[in-house]
TORGU-48925 format. One record per residue (C-alpha): residue in three letters; x, y, z. Coordinates in steps of 0.02 Angstrom, whole numbers, padded with zeros to 5 digits, always signed. Layout:
N
AlaXYZ
...
This chain:
420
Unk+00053-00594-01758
Unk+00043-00580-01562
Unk+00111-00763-01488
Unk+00013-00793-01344
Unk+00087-00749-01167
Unk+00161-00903-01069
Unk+00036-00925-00925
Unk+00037-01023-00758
Unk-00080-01065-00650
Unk-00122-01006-00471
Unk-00249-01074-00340
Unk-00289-00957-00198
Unk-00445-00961-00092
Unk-00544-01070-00226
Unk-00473-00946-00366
Unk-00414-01002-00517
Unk-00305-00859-00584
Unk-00216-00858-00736
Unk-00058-00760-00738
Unk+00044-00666-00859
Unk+00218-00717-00813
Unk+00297-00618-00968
Unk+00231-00458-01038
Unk+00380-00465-01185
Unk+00240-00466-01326
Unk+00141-00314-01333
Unk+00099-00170-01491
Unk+00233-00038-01449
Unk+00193+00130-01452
Unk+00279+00278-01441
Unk+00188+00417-01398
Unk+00071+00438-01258
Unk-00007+00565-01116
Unk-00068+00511-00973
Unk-00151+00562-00840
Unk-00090+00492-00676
Unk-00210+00503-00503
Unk-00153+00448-00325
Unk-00215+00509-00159
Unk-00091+00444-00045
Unk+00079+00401-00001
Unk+00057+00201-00065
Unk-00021+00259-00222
Unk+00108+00398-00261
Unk+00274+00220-00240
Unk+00150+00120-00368
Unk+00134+00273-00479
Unk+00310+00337-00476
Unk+00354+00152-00527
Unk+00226+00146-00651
Unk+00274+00306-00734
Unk+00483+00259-00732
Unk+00421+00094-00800
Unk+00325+00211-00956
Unk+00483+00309-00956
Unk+00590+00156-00996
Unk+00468+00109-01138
Unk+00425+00251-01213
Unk+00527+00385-01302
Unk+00390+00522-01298
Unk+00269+00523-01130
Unk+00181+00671-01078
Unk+00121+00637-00904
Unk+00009+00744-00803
Unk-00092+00714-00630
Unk-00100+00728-00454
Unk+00030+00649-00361
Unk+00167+00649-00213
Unk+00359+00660-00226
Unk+00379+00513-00317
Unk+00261+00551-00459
Unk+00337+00731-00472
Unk+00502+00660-00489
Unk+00428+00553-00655
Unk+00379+00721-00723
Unk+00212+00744-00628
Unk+00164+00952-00575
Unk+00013+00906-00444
Unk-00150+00993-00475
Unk-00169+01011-00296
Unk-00073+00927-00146
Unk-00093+00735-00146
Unk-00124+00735+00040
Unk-00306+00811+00023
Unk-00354+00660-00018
Unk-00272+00562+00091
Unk-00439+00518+00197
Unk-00496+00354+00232
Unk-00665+00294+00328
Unk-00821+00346+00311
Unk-00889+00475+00476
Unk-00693+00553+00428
Unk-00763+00586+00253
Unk-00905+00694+00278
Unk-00848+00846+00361
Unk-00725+00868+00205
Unk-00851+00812+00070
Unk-00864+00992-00004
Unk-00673+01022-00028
Unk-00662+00824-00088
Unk-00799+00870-00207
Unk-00718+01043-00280
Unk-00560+00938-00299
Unk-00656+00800-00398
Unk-00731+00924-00513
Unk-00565+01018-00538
Unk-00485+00848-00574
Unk-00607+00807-00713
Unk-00618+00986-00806
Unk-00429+00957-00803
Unk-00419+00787-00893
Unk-00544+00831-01014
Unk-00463+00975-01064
Unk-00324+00882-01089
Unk-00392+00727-01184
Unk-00248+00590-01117
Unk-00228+00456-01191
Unk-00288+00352-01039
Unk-00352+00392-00877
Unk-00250+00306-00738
Unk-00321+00329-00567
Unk-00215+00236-00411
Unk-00308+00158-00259
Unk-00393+00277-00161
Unk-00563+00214-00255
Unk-00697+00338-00186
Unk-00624+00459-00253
Unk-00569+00388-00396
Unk-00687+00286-00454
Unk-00808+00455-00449
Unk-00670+00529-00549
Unk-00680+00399-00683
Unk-00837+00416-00672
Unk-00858+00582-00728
Unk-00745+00573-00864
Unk-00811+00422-00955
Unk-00965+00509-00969
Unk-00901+00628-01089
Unk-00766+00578-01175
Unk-00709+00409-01251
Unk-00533+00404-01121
Unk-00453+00247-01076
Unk-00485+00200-00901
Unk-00386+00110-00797
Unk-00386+00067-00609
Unk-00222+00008-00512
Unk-00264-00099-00370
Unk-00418-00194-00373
Unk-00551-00135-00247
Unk-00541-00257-00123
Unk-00702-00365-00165
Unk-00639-00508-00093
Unk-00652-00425+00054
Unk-00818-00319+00070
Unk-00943-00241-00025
Unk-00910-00364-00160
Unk-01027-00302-00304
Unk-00928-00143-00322
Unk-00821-00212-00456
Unk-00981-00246-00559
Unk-01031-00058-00535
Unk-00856+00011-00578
Unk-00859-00101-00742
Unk-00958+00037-00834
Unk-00838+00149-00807
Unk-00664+00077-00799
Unk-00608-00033-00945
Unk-00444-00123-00857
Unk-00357-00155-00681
Unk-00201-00178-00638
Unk-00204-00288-00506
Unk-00058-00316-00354
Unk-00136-00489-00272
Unk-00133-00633-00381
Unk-00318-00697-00354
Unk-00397-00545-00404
Unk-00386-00548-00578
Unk-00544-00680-00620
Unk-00644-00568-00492
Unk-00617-00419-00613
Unk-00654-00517-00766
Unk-00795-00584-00707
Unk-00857-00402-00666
Unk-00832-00353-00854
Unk-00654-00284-00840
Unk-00466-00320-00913
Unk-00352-00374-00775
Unk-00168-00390-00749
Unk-00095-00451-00595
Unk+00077-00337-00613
Unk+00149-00413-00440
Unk+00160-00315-00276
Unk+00290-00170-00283
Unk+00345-00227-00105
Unk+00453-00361-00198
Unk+00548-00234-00295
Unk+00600-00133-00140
Unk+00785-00139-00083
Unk+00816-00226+00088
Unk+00962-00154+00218
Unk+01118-00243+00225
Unk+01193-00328+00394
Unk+01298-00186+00381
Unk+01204-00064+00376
Unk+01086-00135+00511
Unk+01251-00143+00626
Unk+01275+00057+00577
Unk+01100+00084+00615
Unk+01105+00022+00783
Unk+01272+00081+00807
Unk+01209+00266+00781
Unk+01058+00259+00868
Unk+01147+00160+01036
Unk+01038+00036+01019
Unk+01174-00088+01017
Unk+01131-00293+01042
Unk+00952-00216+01157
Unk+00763-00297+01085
Unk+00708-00169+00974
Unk+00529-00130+00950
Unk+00455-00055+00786
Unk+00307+00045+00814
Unk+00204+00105+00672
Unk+00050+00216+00706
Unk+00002+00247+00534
Unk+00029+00392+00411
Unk-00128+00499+00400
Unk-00146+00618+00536
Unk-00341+00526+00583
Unk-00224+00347+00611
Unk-00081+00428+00729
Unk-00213+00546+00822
Unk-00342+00384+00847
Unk-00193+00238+00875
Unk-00046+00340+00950
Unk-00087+00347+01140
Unk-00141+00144+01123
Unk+00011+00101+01037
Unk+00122+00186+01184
Unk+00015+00091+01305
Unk+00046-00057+01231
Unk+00235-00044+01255
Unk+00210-00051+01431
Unk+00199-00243+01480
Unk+00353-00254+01338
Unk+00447-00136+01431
Unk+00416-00211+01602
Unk+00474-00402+01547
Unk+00622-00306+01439
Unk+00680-00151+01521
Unk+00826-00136+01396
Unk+00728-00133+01248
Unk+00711+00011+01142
Unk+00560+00069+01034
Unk+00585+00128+00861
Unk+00457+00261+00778
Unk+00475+00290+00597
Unk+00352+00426+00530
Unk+00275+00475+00372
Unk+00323+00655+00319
Unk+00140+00731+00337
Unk+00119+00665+00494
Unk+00304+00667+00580
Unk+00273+00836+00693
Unk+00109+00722+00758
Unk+00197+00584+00791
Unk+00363+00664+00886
Unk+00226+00755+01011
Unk+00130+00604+01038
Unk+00278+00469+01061
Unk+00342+00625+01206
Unk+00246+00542+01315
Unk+00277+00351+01305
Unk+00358+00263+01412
Unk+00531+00208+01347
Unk+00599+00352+01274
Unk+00582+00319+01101
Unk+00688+00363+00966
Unk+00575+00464+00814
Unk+00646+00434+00627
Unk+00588+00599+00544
Unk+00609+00594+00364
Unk+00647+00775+00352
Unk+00815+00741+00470
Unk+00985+00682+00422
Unk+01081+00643+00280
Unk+00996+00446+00224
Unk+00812+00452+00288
Unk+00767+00333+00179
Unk+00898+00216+00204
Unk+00888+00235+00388
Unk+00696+00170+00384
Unk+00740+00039+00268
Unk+00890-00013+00402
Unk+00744+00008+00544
Unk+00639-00117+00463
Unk+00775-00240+00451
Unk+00851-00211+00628
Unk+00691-00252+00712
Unk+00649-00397+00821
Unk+00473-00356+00820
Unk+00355-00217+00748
Unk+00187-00158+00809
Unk+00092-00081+00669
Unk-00068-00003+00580
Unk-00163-00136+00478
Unk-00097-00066+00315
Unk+00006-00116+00174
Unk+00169-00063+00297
Unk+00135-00236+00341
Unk+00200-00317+00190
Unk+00359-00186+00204
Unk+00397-00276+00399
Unk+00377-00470+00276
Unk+00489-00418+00167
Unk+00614-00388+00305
Unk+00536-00540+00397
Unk+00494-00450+00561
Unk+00381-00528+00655
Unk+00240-00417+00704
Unk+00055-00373+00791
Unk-00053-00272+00676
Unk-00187-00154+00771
Unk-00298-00025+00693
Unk-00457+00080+00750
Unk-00593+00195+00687
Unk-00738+00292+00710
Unk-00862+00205+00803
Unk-00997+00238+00650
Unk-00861+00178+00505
Unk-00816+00023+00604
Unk-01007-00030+00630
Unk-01052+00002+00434
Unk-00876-00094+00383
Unk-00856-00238+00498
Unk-01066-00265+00468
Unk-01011-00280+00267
Unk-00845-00386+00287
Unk-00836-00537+00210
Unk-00678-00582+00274
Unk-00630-00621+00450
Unk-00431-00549+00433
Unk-00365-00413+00372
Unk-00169-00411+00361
Unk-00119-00459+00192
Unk+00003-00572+00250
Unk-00120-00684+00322
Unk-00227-00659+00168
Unk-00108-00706+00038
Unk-00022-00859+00128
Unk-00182-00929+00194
Unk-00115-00925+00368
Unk-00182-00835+00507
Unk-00003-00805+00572
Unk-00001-00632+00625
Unk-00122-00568+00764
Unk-00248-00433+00748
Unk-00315-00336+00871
Unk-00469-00204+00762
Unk-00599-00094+00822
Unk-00633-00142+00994
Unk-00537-00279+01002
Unk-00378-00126+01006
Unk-00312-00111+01171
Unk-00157-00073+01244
Unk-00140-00227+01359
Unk-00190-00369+01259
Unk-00079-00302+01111
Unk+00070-00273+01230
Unk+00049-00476+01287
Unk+00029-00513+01105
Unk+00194-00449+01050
Unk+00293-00529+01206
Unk+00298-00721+01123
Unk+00363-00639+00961
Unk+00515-00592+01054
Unk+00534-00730+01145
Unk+00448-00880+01078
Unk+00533-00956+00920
Unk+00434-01062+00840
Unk+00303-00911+00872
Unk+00449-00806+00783
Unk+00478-00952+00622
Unk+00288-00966+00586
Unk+00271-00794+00549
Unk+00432-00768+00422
Unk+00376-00935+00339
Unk+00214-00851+00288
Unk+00322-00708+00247
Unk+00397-00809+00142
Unk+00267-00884+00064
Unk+00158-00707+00042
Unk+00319-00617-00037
Unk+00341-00777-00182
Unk+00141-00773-00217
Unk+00162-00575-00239
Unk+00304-00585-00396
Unk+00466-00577-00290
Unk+00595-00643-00426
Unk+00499-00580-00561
Unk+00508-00428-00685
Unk+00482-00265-00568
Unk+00305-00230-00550
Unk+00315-00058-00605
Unk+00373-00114-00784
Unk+00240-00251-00776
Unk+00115-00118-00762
Unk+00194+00002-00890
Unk+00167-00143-01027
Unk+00005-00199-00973
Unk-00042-00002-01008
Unk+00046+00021-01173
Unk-00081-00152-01234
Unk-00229-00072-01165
Unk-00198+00105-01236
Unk-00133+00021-01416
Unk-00279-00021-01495
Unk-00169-00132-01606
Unk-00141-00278-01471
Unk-00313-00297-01446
């Protein structure tokens, strides 16, 4: 006989969530295929977790999917390359809606064939949600969707459509889990995987700006997103921007870390900002990941996409200015069905409104510039920021049992029909 998890209680924005703090009782199996869908490069960290988490637990996993570096190295061959998918807003949609469609056949002729054992499809929900879709329509396949569509945010009766075809969701905030239930669905909140990731050492935040002659100077981060439609639409703003930061702080130096897909887009549009600014392609040097981690940490301030890169810069506790445009015709339709009136998660899991937000029109170059002077200057401007930090990084599992492993058990009691 099961014993019944140990559970504890958490209010956020008039939620009452009950969480699974230990995931220690579940029906092991030991033998399982999945198949394993993510679209971009956020999806591919929760599913390499996910599927090193599965690995841990069981002795005999046959894993198949679509998926980025991180899946592959778990034992994933990609269908097709993860980064056709990897497009986000609605007018940016349509001209590839044939090739998305192809791919969404392709991907659900594949899983049938196969027959997994479940069905795990990772963010990127109009495509996968179609996916699941599909596949629930003929055949009797687990289903289950990591990271809650954000409901709580807009277009909140999509979680009642996606009930009929999804039977669980692994969730990553803590107040989505009575959202999903009410919907229909099983729900897990596994915890964020940002509170599993390793932070730089003093160390080897002194090498960092050792090697890059930075020295003691202000160092901005500067983040223009990692699909080729964010650094294309945000780059020449986000240069602008430095240009009031630059004229109060001449000395300061501006730090670009770039996604791999988009690095040779980012190096030709940072040429021309003013500053000089010092490109961190991943496909250079001997530690590119440890030199981005080290980046993060070294900052005194960070200018990014709105994105989940903003709970990476909390986790360091770097103060920061998130920015983010669109199409015209995608920010009309979205900002007409919002139901929320912030967007950074930080703000949304602490409660506190503590990091600015310039979106849409509201993103230009001057007024984000001013917005970031205070946060290297001003300290209690500086403190109220890393105590929501703080608090968002304790509300999302930091201390806890790595979210990846949460996940992998929450999947082995939905697949085992036994624990149910």
């Amino acid at each position: 006989m099961l014993s019944p998890p140990r559970t504890q209680r958490v209010f956020f924005f008039g939620f009452e969530a009950t969480e699974n703090a230990s995931f220690s009782s579940f029906a092991c199996v030991s033998k399982m295929k999945v198949f394993v869908l993510a679209g971009e490069l956020s999806g591919d960290k929760l599913g390499g977790a996910l599927l090193a988490g599965l690995h841990r637990l069981l002795p005999d996993l046959e894993v198949r999917g679509v998926g980025g570096p991180l899946m592959q190295a778990e034992g994933v061959s990609s269908l097709f390359p993860m980064d056709e998918l990897s497009v986000m807003g609605i007018a940016e949609v349509l001209p590839k809606y044939l090739d998305l469609k192809k791919r969404l056949n392709q991907t659900a002729a594949a899983v049938l064939e196969w027959a997994p054992d479940v069905l795990i499809t990772i963010d990127s929900p109009d495509f996968s949600l179609r996916l699941a879709k599909l596949v629930k329509a003929r055949s009797s396949i687990k289903t289950i969707h990591y990271v809650a569509p954000s409901v709580w945010a807009w277009r909140p009766k999509r979680a009642e459509k996606m009930a009929a075809h999804i039977d669980h969701v692994l969730a990553l905030l803590p107040f989505e889990p009575p959202l999903m239930k009410a919907a229909g669905m099983g729900c897990d909140f596994v915890g964020h995987p940002i509170v599993a990731e390793p932070i730089a050492t003093d160390e080897e935040v002194r090498i960092f700006r050792q090697a890059e002659a930075i020295g003691d100077a202000p160092m901005l981060l500067v983040l223009p997103g990692s699909r080729r439609s964010e650094v294309a639409r945000l780059s020449s703003v986000f240069g602008a921007a430095m240009e009031p930061v630059l004229a109060a702080h001449p000395d300061a130096r501006i730090v670009v870390p770039a996604a791999s897909a988009v690095a040779g887009l980012v190096k030709e549009a940072a040429g021309s900002w003013p500053g000089k600014p010092i490109v961190l392609d991943p496909s250079e040097g001997l530690d590119p990941v440890g030199r981005k981690r080290a980046a993060f940490r070294a900052a005194d301030v960070a200018l990014a996409a709105s994105g989940t890169v903003s709970l990476e810069l909390a986790a360091n506790r770097t103060p920061m200015v998130v920015a983010y445009d669109m199409n015209w015709l995608t920010w009309q339709i979205m900002s007409r069905l919002a139901v929320i009136d912030t967007v950074t998660l930080v703000n949304l899991v602490s409660g506190e409104k503590a990091v600015p937000e310039f979106l849409g029109p509201a993103c230009q170059a001057q007024d984000i510039g001013r917005a970031l002077l205070p946060l290297l200057t001003n300290a209690s401007a500086r403190e109220r920021q890393v105590a929501a930090m703080e608090l968002t990084m304790d509300r999302l599992g930091r201390g806890g049992e790595p979210p990846g492993l949460r996940a992998a058990k929450a999947v082995i009691r939905v697949v085992d029909d036994r624990a149910s």
